[in-house]
N, C-alpha and C positions, 0 to 999 in steps of 0.2 A: 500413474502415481508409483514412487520408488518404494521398495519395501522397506527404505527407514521412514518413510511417512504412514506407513501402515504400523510400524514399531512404537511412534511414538501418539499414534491417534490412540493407540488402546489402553498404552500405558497410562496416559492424562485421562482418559474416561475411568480406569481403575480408580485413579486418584482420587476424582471431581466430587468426592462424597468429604474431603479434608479440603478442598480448596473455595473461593467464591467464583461462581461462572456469571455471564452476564453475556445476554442475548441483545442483537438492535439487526432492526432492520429499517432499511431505507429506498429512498427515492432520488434519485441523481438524474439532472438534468441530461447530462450528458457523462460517458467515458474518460477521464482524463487520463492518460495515463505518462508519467513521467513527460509532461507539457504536450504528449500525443494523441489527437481526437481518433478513440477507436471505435466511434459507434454512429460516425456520421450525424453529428449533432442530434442523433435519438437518445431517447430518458431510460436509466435501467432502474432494475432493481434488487436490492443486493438483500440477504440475511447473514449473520455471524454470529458466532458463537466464541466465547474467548475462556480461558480457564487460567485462575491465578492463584498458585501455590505461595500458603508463606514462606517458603526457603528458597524463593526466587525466583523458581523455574515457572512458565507462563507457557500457553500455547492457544494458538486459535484455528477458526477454521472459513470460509467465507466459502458463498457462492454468488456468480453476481450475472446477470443478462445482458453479459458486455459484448463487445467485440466482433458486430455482423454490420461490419463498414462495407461489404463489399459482398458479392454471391460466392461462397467457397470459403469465408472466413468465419471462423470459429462464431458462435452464437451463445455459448456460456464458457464460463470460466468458473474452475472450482479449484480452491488454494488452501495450506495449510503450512503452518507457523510453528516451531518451538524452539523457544530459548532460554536465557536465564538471565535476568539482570542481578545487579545490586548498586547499591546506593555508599559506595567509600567515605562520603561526606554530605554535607546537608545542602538541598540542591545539585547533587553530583550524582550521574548514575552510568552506568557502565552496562550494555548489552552485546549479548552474541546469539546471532538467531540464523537457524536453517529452513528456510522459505522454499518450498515446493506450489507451479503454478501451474495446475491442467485444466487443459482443453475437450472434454470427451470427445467432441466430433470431427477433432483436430489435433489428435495425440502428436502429430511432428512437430506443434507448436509447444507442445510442453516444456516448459525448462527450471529449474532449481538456482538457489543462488544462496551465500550465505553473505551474513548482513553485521557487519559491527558497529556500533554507537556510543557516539560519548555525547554525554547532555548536560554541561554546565546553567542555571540558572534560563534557561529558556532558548540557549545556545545549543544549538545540536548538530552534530559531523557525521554519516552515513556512508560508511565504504561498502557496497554490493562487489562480491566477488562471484562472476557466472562460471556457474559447472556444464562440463559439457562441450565445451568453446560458446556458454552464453555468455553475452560482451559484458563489462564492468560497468559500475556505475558510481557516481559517485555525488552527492546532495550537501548545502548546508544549508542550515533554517533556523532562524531569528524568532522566537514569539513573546508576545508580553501582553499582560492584562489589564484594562482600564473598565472600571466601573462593570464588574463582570462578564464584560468583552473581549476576547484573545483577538488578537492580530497578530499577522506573522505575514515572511518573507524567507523566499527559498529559491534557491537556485540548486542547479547539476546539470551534470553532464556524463556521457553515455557513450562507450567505443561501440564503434562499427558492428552488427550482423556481420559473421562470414558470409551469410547469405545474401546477404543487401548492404554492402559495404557503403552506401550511401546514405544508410536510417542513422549516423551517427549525427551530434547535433546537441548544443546547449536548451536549458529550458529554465524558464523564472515563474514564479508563480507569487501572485499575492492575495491575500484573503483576510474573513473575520470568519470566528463563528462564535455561537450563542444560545443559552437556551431557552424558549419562549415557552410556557403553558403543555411543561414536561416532556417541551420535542426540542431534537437540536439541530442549531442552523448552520447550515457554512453557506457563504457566497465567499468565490475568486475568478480572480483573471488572473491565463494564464496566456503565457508565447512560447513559441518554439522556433529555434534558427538552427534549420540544417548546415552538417558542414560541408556536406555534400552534392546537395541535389535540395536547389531553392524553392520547387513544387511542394518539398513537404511541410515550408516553413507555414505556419498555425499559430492562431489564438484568438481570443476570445473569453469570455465571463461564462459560468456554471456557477450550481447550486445543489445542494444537496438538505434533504430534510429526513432525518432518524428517530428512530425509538429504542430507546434502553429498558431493559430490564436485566434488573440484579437478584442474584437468588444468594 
């Protein structure tokens, strides 16, 4: 972990006595990760911690039991989040966030990225800029609400690993989620089409069930 993510974990824990925090933890079918199955269709399990300041600035933290698709591949993941939105008009929101994503037992996989977002009315535009020579990426995603049901639709796509110049590769995802008897649901399917190397094209349906708590 870089020492602005140490910078900014202490500063938001200073804070969290002015801000609301809210804790969830969950259970995921499977890894998904930007339409990539990284856990060999095994279930994880994540916790999070997120912290929302009323002057904008937000930050979060996660750890999750991802990513041992393979013998030598990383077996957890621990990430952390801050940024700052605001809202210029009603339904309009504007973010900029510096994402840090480690691996303890697999520190070369580590990598940082920063993230900007515009979200018109359930319309939302995602440009990842990777630090480091981490690749770009870039999402958009569609959501709407019927009868207290979100559904949404999303696409992106993703340059090349230096290191694996063949993990680049479009990906779609569609899904709902919901909350049922104070937990919340997501089911989607997603696919993955390499542009590189058609072995790695993927998909499949996941799910995920959560628990919130707001303090």
């Amino acid at each position: 972990m870089t020492k602005i993510s140490y910078f900014f974990i202490f500063s938001f824990l200073a804070l969290s006595a002015l801000s609301d925090v809210e804790l969830s933890f969950g259970l995921n079918s499977d890894s998904i990760w930007r339409g990539i199955d990284q856990n060999n269709d095994n279930p994880t399990l994540s916790a999070e911690v997120e912290i929302n300041l009323e002057n904008g600035f937000y930050s979060n933290a996660w750890i999750e039991s991802c990513c041992d698709e393979t013998v030598g591949y990383p077996n957890r993941e621990i990430g952390f989040s801050t940024g700052y939105r605001i809202y210029p008009k009603e339904k309009v929101s504007l973010a900029f966030v510096y994402i840090g994503t480690n691996y303890p037992d697999s520190k070369k996989d580590n990598y940082d990225e920063i993230n900007f977002e515009i979200n018109v009315d359930g319309f939302s535009i995602n440009i990842f800029k990777g630090l480091d020579n981490f690749p770009n990426y870039f999402d958009l995603e569609y959501e709407f609400s019927v009868n207290e049901i979100a559904y949404y639709v999303s696409a992106g796509e993703f340059k090349p690993n230096q290191s694996n110049p063949e993990s680049n590769g479009l990906n779609t995802k569609y899904g709902i989620r919901f909350e049922l008897f104070e937990f919340d649901f997501e089911f989607f399917y997603f696919h993955f089409n390499s542009n590189g190397n058609s072995s790695l094209n993927d998909d499949g349906f996941a799910f995920s069930i959560s628990k919130n708590l707001n303090y």
